[in-house]
N, C-alpha and C positions, 0 to 999 in steps of 0.2 A: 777155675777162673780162666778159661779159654779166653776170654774175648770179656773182660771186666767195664761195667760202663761207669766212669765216676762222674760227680760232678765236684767242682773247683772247691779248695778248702776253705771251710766257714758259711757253707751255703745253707742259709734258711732251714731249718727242720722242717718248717712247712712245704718247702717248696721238693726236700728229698723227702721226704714222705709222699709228697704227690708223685715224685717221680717212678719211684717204687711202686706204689698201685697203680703207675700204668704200664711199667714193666710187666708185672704178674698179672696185668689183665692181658699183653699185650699174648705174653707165654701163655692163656687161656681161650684165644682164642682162636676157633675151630677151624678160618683159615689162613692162617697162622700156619697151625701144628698141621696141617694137612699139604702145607707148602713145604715145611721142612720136611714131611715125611718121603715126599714125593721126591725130594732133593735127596733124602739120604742124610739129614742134615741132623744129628743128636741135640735135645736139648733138653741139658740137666743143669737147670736153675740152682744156684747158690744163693739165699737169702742175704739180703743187701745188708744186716749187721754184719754178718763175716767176713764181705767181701771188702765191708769197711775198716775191717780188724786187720786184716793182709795189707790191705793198702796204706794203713798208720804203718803198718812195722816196716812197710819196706821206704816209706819215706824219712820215717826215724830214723832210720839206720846211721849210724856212726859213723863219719868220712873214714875214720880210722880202720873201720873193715870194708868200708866201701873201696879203702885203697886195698886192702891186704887180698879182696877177692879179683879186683883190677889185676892187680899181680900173679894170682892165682891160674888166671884165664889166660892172659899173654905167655905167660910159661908155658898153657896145657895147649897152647896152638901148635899147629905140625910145620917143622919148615917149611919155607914155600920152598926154597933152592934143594931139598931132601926131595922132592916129591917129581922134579924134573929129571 
C-alpha cells in the first residue's frame, strides 16, 4: 500500500465498485503500463477489499495506542542538540 487510493467513509458500494473497475482497468492498460515502465515505475496492485481492511484497522485504532505509539516515536527521535 504505497500510495493507497481511498474514497471517504460510507461511500456508496456502487460507486466503490465503479471505482475499483476503473482502477484495475486503469492498471490494464497498455499505456499506462508502458508509461510506468518507461519510468521505472513498479506497479503491484493490492485488491481494494484489503486495502480496505488496512485502512478500517488503522482508523479503528484505539486513541489509547494511538497515544502509546505517539510516545513510542517522540522517545525513538535523536536529539537534535546530540547531533550538533
Amino acid at each position: 500500500m504505497g500510495f493507497p487510493i481511498a474514497a471517504p467513509p460510507g461511500a456508496p458500494a456502487d460507486r466503490v465498485n465503479t471505482l475499483r473497475k476503473a482502477f484495475a482497468e486503469t492498471l490494464a492498460d497498455p499505456v499506462f503500463v508502458a508509461d510506468a515502465e518507461k519510468r521505472n515505475l513498479p506497479i503491484r496492485p493490492s485488491p481494494g477489499d484489503e486495502v480496505q481492511k488496512v485502512m478500517t484497522s488503522i482508523i479503528t485504532t484505539p486513541p489509547e495506542v494511538v497515544a502509546i505509539l505517539k510516545a513510542a516515536i517522540a522517545e525513538a527521535k535523536p536529539d537534535s542538540r546530540a547531533a550538533r
